[in-house]
C-alpha positions as CSV (number, residue, x, y, z in Angstrom):
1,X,-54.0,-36.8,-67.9
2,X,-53.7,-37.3,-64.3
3,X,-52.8,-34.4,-61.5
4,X,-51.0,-36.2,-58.9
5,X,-52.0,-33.7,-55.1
6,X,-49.3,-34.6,-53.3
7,X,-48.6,-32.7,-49.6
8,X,-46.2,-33.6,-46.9
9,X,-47.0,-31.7,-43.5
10,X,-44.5,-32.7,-41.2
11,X,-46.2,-36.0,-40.2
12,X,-43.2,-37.6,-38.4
13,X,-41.8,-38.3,-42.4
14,X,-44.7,-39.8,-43.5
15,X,-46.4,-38.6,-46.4
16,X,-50.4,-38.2,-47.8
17,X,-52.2,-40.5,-50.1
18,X,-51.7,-39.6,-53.7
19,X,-54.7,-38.4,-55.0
20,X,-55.5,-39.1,-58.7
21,X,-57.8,-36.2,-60.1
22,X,-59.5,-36.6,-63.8
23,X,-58.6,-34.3,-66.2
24,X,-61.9,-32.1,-66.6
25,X,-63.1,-32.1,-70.2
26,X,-63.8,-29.4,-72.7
27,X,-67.2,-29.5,-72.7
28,X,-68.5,-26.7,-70.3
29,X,-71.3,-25.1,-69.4
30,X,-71.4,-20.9,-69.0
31,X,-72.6,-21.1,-65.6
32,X,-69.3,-23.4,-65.3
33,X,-67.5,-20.8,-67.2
34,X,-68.4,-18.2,-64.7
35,X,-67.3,-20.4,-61.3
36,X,-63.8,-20.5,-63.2
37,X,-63.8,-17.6,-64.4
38,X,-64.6,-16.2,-60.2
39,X,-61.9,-18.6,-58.9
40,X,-59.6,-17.3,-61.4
41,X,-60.1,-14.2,-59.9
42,X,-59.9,-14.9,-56.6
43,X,-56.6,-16.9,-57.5
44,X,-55.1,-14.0,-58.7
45,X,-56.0,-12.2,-55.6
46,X,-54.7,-14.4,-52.8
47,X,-51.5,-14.4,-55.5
48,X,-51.4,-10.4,-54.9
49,X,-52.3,-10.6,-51.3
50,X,-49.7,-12.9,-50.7
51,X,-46.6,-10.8,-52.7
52,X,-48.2,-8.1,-50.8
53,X,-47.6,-9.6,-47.2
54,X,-44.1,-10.4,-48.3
55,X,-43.2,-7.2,-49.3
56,X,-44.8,-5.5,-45.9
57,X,-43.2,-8.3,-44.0
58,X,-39.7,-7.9,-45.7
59,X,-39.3,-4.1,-45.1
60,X,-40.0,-3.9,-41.3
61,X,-37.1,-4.1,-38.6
62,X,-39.5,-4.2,-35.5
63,X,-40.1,-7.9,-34.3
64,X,-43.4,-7.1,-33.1
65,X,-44.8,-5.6,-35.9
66,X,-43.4,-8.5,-38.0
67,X,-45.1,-11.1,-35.7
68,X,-48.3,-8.8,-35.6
69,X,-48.6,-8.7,-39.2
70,X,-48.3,-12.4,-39.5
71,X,-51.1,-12.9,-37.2
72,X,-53.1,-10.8,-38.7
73,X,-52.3,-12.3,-42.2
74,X,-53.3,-15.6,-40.9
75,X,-56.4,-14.6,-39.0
76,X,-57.2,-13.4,-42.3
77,X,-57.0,-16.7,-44.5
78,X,-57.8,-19.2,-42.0
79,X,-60.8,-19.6,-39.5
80,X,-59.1,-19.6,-35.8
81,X,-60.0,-18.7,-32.5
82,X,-56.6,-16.8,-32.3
83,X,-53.0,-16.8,-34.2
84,X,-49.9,-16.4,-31.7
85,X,-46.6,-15.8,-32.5
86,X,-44.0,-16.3,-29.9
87,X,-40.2,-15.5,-30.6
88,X,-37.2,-16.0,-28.1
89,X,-36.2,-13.3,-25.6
90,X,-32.2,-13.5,-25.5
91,X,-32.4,-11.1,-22.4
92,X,-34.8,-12.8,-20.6
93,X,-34.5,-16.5,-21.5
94,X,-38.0,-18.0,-22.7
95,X,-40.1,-17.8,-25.2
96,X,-42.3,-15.3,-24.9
97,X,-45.4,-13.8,-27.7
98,X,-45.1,-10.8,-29.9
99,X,-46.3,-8.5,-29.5
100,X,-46.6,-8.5,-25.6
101,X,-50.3,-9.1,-24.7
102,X,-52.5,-6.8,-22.3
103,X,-52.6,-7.4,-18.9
104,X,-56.6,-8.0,-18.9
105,X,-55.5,-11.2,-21.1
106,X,-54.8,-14.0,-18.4
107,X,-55.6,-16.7,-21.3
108,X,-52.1,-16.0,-22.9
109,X,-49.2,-17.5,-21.4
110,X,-46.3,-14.9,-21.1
111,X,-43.4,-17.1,-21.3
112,X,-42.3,-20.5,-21.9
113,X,-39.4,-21.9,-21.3
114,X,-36.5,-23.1,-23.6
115,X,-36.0,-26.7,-21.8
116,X,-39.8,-27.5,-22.1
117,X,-39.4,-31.6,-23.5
118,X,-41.9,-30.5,-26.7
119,X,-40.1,-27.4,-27.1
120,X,-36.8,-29.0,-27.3
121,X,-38.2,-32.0,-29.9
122,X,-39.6,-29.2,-32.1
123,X,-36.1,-27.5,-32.5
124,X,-34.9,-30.7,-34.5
125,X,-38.3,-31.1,-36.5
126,X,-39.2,-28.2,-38.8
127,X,-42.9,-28.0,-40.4
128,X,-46.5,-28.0,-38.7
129,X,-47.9,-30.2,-36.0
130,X,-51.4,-30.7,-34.9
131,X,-52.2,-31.8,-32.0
132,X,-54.8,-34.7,-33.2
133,X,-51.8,-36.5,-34.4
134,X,-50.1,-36.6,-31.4
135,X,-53.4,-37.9,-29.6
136,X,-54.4,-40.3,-32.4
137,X,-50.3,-41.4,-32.0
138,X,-50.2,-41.2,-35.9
139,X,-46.6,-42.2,-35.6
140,X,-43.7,-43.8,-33.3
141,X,-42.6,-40.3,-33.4
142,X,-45.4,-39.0,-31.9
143,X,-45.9,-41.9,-29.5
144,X,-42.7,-41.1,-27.7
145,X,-43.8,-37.4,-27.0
146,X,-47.2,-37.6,-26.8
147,X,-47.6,-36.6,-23.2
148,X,-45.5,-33.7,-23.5
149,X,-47.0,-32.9,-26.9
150,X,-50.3,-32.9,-25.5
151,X,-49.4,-31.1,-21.9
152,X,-47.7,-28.1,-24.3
153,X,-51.5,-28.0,-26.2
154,X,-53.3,-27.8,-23.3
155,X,-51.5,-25.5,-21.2
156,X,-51.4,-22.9,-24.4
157,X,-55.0,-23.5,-25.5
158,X,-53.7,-24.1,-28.7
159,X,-54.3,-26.9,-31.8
160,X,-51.9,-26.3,-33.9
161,X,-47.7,-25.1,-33.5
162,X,-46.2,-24.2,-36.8
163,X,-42.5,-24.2,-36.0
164,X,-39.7,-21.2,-37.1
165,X,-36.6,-22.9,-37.0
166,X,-33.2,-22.4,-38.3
167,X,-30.2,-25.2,-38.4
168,X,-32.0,-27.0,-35.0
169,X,-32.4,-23.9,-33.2
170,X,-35.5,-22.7,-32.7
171,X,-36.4,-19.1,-33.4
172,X,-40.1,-18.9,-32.6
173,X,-43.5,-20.4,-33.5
174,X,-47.0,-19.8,-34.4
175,X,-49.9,-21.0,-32.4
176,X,-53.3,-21.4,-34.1
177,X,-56.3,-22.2,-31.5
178,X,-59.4,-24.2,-32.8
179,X,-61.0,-23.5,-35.9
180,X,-64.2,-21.7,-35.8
181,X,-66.0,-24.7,-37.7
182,X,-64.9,-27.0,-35.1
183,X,-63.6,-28.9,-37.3
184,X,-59.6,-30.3,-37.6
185,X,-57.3,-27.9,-39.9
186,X,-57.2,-29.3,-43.5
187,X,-54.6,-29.0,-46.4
188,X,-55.9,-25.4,-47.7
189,X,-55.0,-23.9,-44.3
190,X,-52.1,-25.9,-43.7
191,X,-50.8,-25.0,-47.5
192,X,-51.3,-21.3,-46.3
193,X,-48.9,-21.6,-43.3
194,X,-46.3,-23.3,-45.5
195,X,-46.6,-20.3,-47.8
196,X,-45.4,-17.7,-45.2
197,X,-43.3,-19.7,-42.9
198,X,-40.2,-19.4,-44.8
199,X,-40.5,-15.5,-45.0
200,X,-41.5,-15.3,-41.5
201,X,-38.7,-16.3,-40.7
202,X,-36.0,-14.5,-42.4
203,X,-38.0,-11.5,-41.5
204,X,-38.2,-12.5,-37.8
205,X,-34.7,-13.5,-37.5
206,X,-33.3,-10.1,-39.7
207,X,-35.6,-7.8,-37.3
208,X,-34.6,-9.6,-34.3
209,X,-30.5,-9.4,-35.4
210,X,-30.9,-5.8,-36.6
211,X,-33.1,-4.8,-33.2
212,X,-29.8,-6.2,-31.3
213,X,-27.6,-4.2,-33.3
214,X,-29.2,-1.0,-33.1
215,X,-29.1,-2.1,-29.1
216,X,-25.3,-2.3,-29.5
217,X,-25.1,1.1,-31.3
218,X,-27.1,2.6,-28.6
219,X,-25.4,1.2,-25.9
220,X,-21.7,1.3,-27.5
221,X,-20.4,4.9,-26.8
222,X,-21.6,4.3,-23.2
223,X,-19.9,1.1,-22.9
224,X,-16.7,3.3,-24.2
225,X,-17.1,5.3,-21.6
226,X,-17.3,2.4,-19.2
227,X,-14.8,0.7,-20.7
228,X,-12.3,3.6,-20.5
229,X,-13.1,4.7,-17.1
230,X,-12.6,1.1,-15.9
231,X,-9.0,1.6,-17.6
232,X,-8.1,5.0,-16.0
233,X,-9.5,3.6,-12.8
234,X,-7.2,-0.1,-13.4
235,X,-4.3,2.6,-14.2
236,X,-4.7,4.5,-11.1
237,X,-4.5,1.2,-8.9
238,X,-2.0,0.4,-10.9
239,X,0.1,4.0,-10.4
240,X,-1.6,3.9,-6.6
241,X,0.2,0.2,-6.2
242,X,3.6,1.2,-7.8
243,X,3.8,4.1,-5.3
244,X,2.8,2.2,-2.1
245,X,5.6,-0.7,-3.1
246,X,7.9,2.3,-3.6
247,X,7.1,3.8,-0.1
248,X,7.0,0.5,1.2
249,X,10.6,0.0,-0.1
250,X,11.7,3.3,1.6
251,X,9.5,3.7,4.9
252,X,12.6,1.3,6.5
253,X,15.1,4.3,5.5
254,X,12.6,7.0,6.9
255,X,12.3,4.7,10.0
256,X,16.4,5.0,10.0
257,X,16.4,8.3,8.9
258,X,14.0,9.4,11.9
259,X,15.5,6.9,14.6
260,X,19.2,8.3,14.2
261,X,18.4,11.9,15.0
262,X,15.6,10.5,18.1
263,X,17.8,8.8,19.7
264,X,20.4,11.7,19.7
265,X,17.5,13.5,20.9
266,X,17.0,10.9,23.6
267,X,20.4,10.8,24.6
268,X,21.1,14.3,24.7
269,X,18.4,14.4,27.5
270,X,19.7,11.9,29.5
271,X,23.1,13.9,29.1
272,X,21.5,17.5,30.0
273,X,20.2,15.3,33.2
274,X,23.4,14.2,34.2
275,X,24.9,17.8,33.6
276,X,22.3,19.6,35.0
277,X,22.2,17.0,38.3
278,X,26.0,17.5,39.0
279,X,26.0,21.6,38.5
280,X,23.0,22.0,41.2
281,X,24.8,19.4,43.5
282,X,27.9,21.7,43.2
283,X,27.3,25.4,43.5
284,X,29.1,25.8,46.7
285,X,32.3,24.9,44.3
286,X,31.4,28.2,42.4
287,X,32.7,30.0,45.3
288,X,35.9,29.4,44.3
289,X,35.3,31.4,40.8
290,X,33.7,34.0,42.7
291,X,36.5,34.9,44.9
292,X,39.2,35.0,42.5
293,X,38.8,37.0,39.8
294,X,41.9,35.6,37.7
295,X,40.7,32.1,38.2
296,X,37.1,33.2,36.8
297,X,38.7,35.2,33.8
298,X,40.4,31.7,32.9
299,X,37.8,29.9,33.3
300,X,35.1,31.7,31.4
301,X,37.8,32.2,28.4
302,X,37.6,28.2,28.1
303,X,34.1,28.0,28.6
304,X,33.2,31.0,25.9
305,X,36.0,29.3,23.6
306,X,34.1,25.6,24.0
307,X,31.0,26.9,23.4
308,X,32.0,29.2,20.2
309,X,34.0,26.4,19.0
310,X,37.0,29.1,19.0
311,X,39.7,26.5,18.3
312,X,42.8,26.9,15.9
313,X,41.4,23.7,14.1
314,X,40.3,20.5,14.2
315,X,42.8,17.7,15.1
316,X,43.8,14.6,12.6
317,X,42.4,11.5,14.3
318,X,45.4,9.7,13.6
319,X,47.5,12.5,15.4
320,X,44.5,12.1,18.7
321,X,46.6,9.0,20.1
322,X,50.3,10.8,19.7
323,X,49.1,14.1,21.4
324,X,47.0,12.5,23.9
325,X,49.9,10.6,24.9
326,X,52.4,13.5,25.1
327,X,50.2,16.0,26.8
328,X,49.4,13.5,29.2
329,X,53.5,13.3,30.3
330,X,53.5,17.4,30.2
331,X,50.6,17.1,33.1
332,X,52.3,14.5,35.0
333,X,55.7,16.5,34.8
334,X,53.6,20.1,36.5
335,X,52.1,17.2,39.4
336,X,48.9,15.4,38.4
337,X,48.3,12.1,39.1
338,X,48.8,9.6,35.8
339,X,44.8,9.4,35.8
340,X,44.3,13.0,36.5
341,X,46.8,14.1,33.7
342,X,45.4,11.2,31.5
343,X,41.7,12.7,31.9
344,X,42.8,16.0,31.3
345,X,45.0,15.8,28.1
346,X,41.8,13.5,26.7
347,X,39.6,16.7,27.2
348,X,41.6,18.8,25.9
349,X,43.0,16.4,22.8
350,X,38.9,15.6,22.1
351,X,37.8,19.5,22.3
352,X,41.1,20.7,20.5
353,X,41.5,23.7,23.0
354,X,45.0,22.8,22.8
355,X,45.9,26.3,22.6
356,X,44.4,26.7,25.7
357,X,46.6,24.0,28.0
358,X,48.3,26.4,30.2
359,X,44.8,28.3,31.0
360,X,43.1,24.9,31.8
361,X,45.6,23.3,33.8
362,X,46.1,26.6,36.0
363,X,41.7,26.5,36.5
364,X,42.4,22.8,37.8
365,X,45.8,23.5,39.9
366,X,43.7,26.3,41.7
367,X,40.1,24.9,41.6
368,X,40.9,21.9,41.8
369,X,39.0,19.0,40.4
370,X,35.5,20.3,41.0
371,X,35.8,23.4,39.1
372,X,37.1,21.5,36.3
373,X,34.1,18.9,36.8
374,X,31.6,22.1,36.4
375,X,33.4,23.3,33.6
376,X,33.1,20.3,31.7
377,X,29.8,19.6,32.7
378,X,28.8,23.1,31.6
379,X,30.6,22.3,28.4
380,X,28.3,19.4,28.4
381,X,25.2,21.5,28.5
382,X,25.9,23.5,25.7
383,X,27.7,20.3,23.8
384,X,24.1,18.6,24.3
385,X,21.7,21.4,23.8
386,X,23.5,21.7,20.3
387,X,23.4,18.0,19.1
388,X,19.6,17.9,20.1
389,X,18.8,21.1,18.0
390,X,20.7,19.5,15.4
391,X,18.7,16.3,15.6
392,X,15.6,18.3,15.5
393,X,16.3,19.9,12.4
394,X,17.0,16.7,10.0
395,X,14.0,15.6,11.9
396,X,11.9,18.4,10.2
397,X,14.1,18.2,7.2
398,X,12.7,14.8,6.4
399,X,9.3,15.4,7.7
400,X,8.8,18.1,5.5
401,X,10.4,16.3,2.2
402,X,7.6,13.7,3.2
403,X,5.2,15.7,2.8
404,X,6.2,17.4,-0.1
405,X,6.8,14.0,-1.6
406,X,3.4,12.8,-0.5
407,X,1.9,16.2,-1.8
408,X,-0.5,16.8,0.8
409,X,-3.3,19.4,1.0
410,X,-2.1,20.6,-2.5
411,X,-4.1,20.4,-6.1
412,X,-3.9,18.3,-8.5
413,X,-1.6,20.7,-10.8
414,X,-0.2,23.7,-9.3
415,X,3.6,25.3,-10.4
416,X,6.5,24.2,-8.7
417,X,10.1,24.4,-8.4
418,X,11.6,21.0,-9.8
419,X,14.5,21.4,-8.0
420,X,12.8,21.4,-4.5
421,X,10.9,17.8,-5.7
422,X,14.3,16.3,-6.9
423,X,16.4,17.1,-3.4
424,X,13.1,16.4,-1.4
425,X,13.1,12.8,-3.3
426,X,16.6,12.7,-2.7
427,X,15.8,13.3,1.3
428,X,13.1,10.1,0.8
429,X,15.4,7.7,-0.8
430,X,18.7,8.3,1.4
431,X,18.8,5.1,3.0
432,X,19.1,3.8,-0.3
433,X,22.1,6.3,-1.2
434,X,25.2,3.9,-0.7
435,X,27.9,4.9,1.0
436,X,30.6,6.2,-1.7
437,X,28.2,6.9,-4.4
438,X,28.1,10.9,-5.5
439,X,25.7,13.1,-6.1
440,X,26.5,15.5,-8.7
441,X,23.9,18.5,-9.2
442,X,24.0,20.4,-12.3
443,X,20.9,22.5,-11.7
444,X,20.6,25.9,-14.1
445,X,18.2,28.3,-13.3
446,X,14.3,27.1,-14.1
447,X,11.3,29.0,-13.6
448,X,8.3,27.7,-11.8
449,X,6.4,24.9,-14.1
450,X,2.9,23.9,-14.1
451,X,2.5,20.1,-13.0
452,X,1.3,17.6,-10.5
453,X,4.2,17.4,-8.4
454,X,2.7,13.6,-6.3
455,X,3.2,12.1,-9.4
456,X,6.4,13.8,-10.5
457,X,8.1,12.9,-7.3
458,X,7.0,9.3,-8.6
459,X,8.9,9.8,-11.7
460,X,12.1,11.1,-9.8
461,X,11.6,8.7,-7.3
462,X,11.7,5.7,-10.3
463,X,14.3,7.2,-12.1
464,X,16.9,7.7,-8.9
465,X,16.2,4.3,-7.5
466,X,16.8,2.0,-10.7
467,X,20.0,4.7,-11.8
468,X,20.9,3.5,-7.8
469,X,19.7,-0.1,-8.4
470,X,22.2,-0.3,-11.5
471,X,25.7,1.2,-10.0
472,X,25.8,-1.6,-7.1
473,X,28.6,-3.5,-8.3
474,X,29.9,-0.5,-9.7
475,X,33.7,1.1,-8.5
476,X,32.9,5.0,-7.6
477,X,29.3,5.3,-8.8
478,X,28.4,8.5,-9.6
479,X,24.5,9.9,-10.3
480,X,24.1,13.1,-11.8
481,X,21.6,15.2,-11.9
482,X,21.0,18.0,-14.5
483,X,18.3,20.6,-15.8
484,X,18.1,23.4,-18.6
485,X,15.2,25.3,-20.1
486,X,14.4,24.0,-23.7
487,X,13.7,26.9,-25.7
488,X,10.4,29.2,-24.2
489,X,8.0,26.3,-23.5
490,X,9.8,23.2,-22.5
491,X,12.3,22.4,-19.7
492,X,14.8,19.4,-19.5
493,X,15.8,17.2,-16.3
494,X,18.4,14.7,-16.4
495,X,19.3,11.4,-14.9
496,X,23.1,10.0,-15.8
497,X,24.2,6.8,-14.4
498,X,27.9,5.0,-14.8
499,X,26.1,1.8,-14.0
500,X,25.8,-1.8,-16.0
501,X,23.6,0.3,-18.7
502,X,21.0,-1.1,-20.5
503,X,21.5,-3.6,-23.5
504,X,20.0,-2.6,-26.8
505,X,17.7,-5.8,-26.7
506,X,15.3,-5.0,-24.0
507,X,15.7,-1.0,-24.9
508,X,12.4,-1.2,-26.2
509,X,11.4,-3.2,-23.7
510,X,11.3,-1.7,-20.6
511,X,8.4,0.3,-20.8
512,X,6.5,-2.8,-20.9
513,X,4.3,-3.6,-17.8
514,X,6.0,-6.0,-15.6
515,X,8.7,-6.2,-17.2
516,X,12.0,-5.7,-15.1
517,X,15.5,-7.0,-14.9
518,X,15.9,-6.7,-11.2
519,X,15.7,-10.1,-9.2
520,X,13.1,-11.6,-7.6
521,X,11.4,-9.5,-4.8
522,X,13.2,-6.1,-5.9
523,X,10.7,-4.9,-8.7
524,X,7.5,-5.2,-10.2
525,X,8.2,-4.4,-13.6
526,X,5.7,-1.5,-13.8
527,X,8.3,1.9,-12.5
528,X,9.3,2.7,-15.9
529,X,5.8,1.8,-17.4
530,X,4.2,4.1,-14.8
531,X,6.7,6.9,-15.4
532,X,5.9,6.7,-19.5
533,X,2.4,7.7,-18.4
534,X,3.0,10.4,-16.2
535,X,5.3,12.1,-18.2
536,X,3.0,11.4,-21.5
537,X,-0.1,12.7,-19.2
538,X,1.9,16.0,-19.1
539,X,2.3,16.3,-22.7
540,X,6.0,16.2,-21.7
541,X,8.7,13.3,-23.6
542,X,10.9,10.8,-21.6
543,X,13.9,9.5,-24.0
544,X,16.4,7.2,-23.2
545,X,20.4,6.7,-24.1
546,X,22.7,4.0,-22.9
547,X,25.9,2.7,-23.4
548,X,28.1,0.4,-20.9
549,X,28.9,2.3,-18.2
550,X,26.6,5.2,-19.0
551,X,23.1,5.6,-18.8
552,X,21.2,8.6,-19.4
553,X,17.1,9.2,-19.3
554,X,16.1,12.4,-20.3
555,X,12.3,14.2,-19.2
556,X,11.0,17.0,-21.5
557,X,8.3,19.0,-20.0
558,X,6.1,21.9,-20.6
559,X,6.1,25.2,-19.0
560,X,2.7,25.7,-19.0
561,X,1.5,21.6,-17.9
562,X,-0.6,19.8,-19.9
563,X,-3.6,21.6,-21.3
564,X,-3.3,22.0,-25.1
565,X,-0.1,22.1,-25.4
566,X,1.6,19.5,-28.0
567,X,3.7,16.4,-27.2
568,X,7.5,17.7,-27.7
569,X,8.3,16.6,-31.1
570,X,11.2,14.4,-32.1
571,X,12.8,17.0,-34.4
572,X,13.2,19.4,-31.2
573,X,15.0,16.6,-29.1
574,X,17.1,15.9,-32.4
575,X,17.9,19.4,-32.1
576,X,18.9,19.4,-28.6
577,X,21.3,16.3,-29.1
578,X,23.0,17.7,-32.2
């Protein structure tokens, strides 16, 4: 019987000699008995070392232990200088040994990298490679990397590289240095390499997969947390972006709102000027006045009636032109001049003092032109003073509703009056207001509620301009506005439209981000979207209802803000409706 030793070690495919063995005989002696008998023994306890490094190697999860206890195994079995096992760093990006050596060790190498030339030929060629067959050139193979081959020996000290590859990527390797003998590895030693490689390497790769899990477990809740803050902080750009393209919409209606009343203002002054200019180049005329008392009486009635606006009632415009015209003939029939009597019946038509004709054409019969001139200039003063005070107040009117819209020096949730935000928005968006469309407030009697009143001002602001957007081809548009308590917690505001409505395909739709119906340039799709969140960051509900000619959206909010208080339920606002 012949025992055919046959043992292929990665040779470039080329395999070992076939050794033909006798068959031993029988016949042996006792001390022949005994050697068997010992390497029996010895058999069966490499056998049980062996099942034993398995098991320890199966059941750790740390890489370096793993890749300590295979060194260790080896330095056991096989005569070496050393036993390295290096293992690839995902973090880092090389190679690098496990465990990490001390400092005080210079002769280790610390990393090598993945694009080294006999690195990158080992990934494709699994097995054990010494180093004598590359410089012997044992095969074409090793001909054509032979210079890298022998550059990766030297510069890691080492004599043989036992590969730990999976599907052509590499996963590590072992390094053995020179044997102890000095002599070249043989097939004992090489057989015990084969023996662990294939359980070294599940075991590296499971402990090397698992470390990177328990990495991600670690890491995940705080990469939550990141991820989650980087959404609130993309939602506030987002809300922050909405609002500035809202203000941006509406700072040319402030602008208007602002310039109207300044240049009253401005005007005004240049009027008070002009007024006050003429009276101090004409008190010598007041002399007049002064000596005759029934002059004085007359004129002061006129003056005290212009500037307590005593008259019987304000004149139809289209009767101006008709009286104007008539007076004017009366005043040429008592003896002014046509331009005189034309001038007069114009100040009297455009103050409508007509109740008071006889009194001021006797004060310019006996003053004379210049006491007429100071009357009306004094008339001017007042006239002037009035429109300026005027202009100053819807000055301050909008200033103010800006800075209650714009919330400033207030916290983040404080109570409010709801009311006040709604006409304040309604102050913000009036350039937008078309002419013709009406404002109908049905406001009932709400107490104070707890909320963030910058970003409800958004919501109204949303809500008023798309119910505006949605009436412009629409005969006699008509917004209204309405509120009620809901019950002891909740209150309900109101938006009602008789514009184009909103089709029951894109119901669903428009609380999408960026999704709008407005043309190009007029929205970005994210109002509604926006005002979801707001009112769902309040605990509060927004609903919607729409038919042609009639849209409704309805906010639900709580009293008490926020907090812990519950979402309105659906029953509740089933309830409401009936």
């Amino acid at each position: 019987m012949k025992i055919q030793a046959i043992f292929r070690f990665f040779l470039g495919g080329e395999k070992t000699e076939t050794a033909e063995i006798p068959a031993s005989t029988n016949l042996q002696t006792p001390e022949e008995n005994e050697r068997g008998s010992k390497k029996r023994d010895k058999l069966v306890q490499n056998l049980f070392a062996l099942e034993k490094f398995k098991e320890d190697l199966i059941s750790y999860n740390d890489p370096d232990i793993i890749s300590q206890t295979i060194a260790n195994f080896l330095a056991a079995k096989i005569q070496t200088e050393f036993v390295l096992v290096y293992t690839w760093d995902e973090k880092a990006g090389y190679f690098r040994p496990r465990p990490y050596p001390d400092e005080t060790d210079s002769n280790i190498l610390t990393s090598l990298p993945v694009f080294d030339p006999f690195l990158l030929w080992l990934s494709d060629r699994e097995g054990i490679h010494l180093r004598e067959n590359f410089e012997n050139e044992k095969t074409p193979n090793h001909t054509k990397i032979k210079n890298a081959a022998v550059s990766f020996f030297d510069r890691t000290n080492s004599m043989l590289v036992a590969t730990l590859a999976m599907k052509s990527s590499l996963v590590g390797f072992i390094l053995l240095g020179k044997n102890t003998k000095n002599q070249a590895y043989g097939l004992t030693e090489i057989e015990t390499i084969l023996e662990i490689l294939s359980v070294s390497l599940m075991s590296l790769s499971n402990s090397m997969i698992y470390q990177q899990l328990v990495h991600l477990t670690e890491t995940l809740e705080a990469k939550v947390k990141e991820r989650t803050k980087e959404l609130e902080e993309a939602q506030a750009h987002l809300v922050q972006s909405e609002k500035m393209a809202s203000l941006g919409v509406m700072v040319a209606g402030i602008a208007h709102e602002i310039n109207t009343p300044a240049g009253v203002i401005n005007g005004g002054a240049d009027n008070l000027e002009s007024n006050l200019i003429y009276i101090f180049s004409h008190l010598a005329d007041l002399t007049k006045l002064i000596e005759s008392p029934d002059l004085l009486k007359k004129y002061m009635d006129v003056l005290f009636c212009l500037i307590r606006e005593e008259s019987k009632g304000k004149i139809d415009p289209r009767d101006k032109f008709r009286l104007k015209k008539e007076t004017k003939h009366k005043f040429i029939g008592k003896g002014l001049s046509e331009h005189d009597a034309s001038e007069l019946a114009t100040f009297l038509i455009e103050n409508s003092i007509v109740h008071l004709e006889e009194e001021l054409i006797s004060i310019w019969q006996e003053g004379g032109k210049e006491v007429y001139e100071i009357l009306r200039n004094s008339a001017g003063l007042h006239r002037n003073v009035k429109n300026i005070k005027y202009a100053i107040r819807n000055v301050v009117r909008i200033v103010k509703a800006l800075k209650y819209y714009s919330h400033l020096g207030q916290s983040s949730y404080s109570e409010a009056d709801l009311h006040e935000g709604i006409e304040n928005t309604l102050i913000i968006v009036q350039n937008q207001i078309k002419q013709g469309v009406e404002i109908d407030r049905r406001y009932e009697k709400l107490p104070l509620v707890k909320c963030n009143v910058d970003e409800l001002n958004q919501v109204w602001t949303n809500l008023i301009t798309n119910a505006l957007h949605a009436m412009k081809k629409t005969e006699n548009p008509h917004l209204t506005i309405f509120t009620r308590r809901i019950g002891e917690d909740y209150v309900l505001v109101g938006f009602e439209d008789n514009g184009c409505g909103i089709s029951s395909e894109i119901k669903d739709k428009i609380w999408d981000p960026f999704f709008t119906t407005k043309d190009q340039g007029e929205g970005t799709g994210l109002g509604l979207g926006i005002v979801k969140g707001i009112i769902e960051k309040h605990k509060g509900r927004i609903e919607l209802e729409s038919s042609p000619e009639k849209t409704r959206f309805l906010v639900y909010l709580p009293l008490a803000g926020p907090g812990d208080v519950p979402m309105i339920p659906k029953e509740m606002i089933r309830e409401i409706r009936g």
